[in-house]
C-alpha positions as CSV (number, residue, x, y, z in Angstrom):
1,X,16.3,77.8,155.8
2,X,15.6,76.1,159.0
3,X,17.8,74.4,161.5
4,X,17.1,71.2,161.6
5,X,18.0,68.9,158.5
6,X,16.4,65.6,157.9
7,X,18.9,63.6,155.5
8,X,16.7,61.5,152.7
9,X,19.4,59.9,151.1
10,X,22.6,57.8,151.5
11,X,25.6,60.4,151.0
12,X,27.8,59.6,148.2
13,X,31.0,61.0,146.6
14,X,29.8,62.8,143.4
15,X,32.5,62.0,140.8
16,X,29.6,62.0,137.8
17,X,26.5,63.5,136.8
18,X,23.9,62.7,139.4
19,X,20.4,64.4,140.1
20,X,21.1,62.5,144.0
21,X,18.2,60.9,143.9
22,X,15.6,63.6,142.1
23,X,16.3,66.3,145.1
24,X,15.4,69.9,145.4
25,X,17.9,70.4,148.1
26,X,20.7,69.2,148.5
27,X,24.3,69.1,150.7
28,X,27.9,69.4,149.3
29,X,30.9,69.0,151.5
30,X,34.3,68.9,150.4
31,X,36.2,66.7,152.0
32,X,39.5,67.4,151.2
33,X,42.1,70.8,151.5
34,X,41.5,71.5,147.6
35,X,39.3,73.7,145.5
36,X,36.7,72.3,144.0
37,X,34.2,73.4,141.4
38,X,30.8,72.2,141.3
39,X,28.8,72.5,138.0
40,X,24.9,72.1,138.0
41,X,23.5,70.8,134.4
42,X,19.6,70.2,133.3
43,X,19.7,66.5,132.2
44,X,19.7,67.4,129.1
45,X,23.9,68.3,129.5
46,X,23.0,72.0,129.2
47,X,24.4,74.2,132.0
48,X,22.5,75.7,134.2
49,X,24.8,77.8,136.5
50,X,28.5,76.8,138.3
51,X,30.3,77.9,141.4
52,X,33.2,77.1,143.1
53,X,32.9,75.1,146.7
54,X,35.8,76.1,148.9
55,X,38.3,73.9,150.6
56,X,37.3,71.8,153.9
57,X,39.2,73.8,155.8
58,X,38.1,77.7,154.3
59,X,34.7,77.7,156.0
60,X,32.4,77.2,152.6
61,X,33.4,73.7,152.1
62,X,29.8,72.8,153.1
63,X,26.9,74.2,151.5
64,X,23.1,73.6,150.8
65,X,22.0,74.3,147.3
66,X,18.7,74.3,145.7
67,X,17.7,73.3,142.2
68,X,15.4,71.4,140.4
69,X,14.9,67.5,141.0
70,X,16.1,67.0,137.2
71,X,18.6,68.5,137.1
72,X,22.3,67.2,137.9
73,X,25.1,67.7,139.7
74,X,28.8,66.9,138.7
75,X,32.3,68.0,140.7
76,X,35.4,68.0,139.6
77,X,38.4,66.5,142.0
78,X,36.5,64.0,143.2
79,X,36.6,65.2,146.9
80,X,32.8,66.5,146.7
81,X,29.9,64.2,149.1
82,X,26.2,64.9,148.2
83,X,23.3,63.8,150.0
84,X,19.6,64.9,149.8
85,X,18.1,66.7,152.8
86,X,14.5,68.1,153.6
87,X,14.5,71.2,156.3
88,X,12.0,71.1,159.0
């Protein structure tokens, strides 16, 4: 991906299913010293695929994912920010 990000969105905590506002790319950052897992669903509730985004502090407490604009994120511990980005 490229360097420069260009944010589309407001950033908001994700504490329920959200497709943050129909994006294809999106940023995650932890914001707190805990573990969070992250779980991507089709709007349907079905899921699509889950990880685990590592404390603020670990190094992979901020990540870009990809996915499609209906599907929907959801984190548990609500510590987890998303915003939608474009890269340029």
């Amino acid at each position: 991906m490229a360097d420069t990000v260009k944010f589309l969105a407001q950033e908001a905590t994700l504490t329920t299913a959200s497709n943050c506002n129909s994006a294809s790319v999106v940023r995650l950052v932890n914001t707190d010293n805990t573990t969070v897992s992250t779980i991507t669903q089709k709007n349907g509730g079905a899921t699509v695929a889950t990880f685990t985004l590592g404390t603020r502090d670990s190094g992979y407490g901020n990540v870009y994912i990809m996915k499609a604009p209906a599907h929907t994120l959801e984190a548990s511990g609500g510590t987890v920010k998303a915003v939608s980005v474009g890269f340029y």
